[in-house]
SESE-807263 format. One line per 4 residues: number of its first residue (from 0); their letters; for each residue x negated, y negated, z negated of N, C-alpha, C. Coordinates in steps of 0.02 Angstrom, whole numbers. Example, Ala and Ser with C-alpha at 12.3 -4.5 7.8 and 13.67 -1.06 7.14 Angstrom:
<rs>
0) AS) -660:284:-390:-615:225:-390:-660:165:-390 ~ -642:112:-354:-684:53:-357:-645:-2:-394
</rs>
This chain:
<rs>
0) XXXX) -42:59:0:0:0:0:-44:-62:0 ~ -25:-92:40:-63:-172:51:-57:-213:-5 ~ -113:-246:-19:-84:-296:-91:-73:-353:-51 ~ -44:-382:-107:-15:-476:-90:-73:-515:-64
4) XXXX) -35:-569:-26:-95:-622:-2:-77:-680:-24 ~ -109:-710:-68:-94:-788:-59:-139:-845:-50 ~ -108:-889:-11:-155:-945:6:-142:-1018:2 ~ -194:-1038:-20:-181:-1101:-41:-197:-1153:6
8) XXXX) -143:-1170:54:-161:-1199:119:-197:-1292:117 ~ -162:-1317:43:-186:-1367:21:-277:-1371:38 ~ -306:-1313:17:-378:-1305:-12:-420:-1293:67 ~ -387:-1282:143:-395:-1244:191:-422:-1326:236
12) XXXX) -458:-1333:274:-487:-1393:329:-434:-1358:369 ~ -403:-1432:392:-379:-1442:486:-438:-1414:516 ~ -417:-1368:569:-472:-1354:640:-438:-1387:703 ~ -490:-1402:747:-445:-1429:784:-425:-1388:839
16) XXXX) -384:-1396:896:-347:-1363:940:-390:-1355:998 ~ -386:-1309:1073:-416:-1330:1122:-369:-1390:1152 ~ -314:-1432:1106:-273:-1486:1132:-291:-1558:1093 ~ -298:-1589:1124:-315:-1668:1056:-256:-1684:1032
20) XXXX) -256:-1689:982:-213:-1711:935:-187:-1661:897 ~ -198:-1592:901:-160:-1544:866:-198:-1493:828 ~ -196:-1488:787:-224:-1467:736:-190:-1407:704 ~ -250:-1353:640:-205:-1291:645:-237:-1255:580
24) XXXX) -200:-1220:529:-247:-1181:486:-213:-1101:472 ~ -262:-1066:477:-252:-1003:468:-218:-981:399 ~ -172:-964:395:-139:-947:320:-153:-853:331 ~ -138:-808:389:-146:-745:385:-149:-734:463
28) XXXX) -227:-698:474:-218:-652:516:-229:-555:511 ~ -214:-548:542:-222:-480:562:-258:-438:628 ~ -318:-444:630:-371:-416:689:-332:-348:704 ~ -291:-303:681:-287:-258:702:-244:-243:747
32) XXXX) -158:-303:722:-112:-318:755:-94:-353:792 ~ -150:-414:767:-136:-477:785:-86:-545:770 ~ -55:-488:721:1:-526:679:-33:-595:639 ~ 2:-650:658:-43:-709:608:12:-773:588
36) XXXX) -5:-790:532:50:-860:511:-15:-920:502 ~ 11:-971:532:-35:-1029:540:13:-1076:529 ~ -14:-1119:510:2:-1225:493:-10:-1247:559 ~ 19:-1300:603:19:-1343:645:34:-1400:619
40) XXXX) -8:-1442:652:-9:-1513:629:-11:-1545:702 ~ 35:-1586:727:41:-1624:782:35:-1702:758 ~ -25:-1742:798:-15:-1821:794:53:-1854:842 ~ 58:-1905:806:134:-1904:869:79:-1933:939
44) XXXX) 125:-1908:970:97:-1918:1057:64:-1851:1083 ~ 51:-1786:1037:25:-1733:1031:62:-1679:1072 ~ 25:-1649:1142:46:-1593:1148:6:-1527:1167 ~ 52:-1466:1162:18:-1402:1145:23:-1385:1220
48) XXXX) -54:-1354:1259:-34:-1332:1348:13:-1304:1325 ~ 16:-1286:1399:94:-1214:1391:62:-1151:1404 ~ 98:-1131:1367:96:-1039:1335:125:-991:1335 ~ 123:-912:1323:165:-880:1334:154:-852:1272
52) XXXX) 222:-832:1246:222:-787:1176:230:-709:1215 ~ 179:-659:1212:221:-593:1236:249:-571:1177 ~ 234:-579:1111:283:-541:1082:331:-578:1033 ~ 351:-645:1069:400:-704:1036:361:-747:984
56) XXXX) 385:-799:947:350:-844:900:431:-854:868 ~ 401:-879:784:442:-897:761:414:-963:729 ~ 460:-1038:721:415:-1087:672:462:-1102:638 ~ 462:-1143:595:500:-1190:543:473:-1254:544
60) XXXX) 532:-1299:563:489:-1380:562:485:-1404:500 ~ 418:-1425:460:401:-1451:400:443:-1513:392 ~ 413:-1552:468:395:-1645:433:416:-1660:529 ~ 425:-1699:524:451:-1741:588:468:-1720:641
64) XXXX) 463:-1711:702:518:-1692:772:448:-1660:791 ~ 486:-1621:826:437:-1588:898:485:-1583:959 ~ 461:-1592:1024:506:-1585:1071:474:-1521:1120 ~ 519:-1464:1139:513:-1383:1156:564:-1406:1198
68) XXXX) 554:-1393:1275:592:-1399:1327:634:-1443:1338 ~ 679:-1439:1348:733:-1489:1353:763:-1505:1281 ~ 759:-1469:1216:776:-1499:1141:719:-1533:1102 ~ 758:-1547:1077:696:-1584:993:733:-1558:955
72) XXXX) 698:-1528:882:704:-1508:845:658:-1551:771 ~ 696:-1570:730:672:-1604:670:663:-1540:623 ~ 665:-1580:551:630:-1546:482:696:-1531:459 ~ 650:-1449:447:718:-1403:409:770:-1353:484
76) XXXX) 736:-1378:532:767:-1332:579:698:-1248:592 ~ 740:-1210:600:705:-1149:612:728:-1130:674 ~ 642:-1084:718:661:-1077:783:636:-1011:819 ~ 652:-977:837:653:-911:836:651:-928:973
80) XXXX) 560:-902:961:574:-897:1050:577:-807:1047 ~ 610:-795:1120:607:-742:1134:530:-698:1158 ~ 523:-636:1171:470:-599:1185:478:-626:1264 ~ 401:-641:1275:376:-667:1336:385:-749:1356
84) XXXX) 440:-766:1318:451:-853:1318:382:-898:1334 ~ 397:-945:1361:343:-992:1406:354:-1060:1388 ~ 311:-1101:1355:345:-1173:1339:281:-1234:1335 ~ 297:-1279:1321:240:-1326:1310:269:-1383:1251
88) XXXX) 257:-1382:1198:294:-1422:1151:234:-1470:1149 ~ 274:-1544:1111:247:-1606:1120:286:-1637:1067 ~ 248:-1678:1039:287:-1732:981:286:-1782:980 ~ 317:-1820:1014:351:-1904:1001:289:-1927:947
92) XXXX) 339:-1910:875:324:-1941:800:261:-1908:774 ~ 256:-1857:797:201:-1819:747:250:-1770:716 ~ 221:-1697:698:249:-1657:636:213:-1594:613 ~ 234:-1567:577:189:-1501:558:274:-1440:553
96) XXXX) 211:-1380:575:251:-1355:572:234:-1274:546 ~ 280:-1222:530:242:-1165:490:258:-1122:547 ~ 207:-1064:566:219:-1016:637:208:-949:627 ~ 226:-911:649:219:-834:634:215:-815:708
100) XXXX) 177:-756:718:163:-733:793:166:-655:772 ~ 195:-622:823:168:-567:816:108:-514:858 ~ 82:-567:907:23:-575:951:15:-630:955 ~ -40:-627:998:-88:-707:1003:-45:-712:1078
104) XXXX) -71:-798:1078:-24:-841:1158:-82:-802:1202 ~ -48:-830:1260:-104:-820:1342:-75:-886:1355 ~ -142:-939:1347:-156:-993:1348:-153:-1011:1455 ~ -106:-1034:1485:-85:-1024:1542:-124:-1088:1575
108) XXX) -150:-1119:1551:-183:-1160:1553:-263:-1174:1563 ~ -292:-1122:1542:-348:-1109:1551:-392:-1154:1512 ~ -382:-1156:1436:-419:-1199:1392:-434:-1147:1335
</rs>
């Protein structure tokens, strides 16, 4: 049985993105699965290339708007993409946000 993880994301440095302005900290990965939960931090005017989830993403918006296709989504909304989903999110205001993967992106972009 796996023991507990906890992390104190307070105590963790921003890294930065292959995107300017966006920023990111590892809370859990998993080399074996690839399963990982990370912090995003967007400056406003900040966006992420576009990506593909093959095996879906889930986030929760912390702190201010992000805009994902044709919606924006503020703080306190939760967002669930499908397996294989393709997107390029960008933020107006700036925000952070909490992410769970259950694989890593294919950065479509070539960064």
């Amino acid at each position: 049985m796996s023991e507990s993880l906890f992390v104190d994301s307070e105590a963790l440095e921003w890294r930065p993105s292959p995107y300017s302005g966006v920023d990111w900290k590892k809370l859990r990965y998993d080399k074996v699965t690839g399963r990982s939960a990370v912090l995003l931090r967007f400056q406003p005017g900040a966006s992420y290339g576009t990506h593909r989830h093959p095996h879906g993403e889930e986030y929760f918006v912390l702190e201010g708007s992000i805009q994902d296709g044709a919606r924006s989504y503020d703080a306190g909304t939760y967002v669930s993409h499908a397996h294989g989903s393709i997107h390029k999110p960008t933020s107006k205001v700036g925000c952070r946000l909490l992410v769970w993967m259950d694989e890593p992106i294919e950065d479509l972009e070539g960064c």
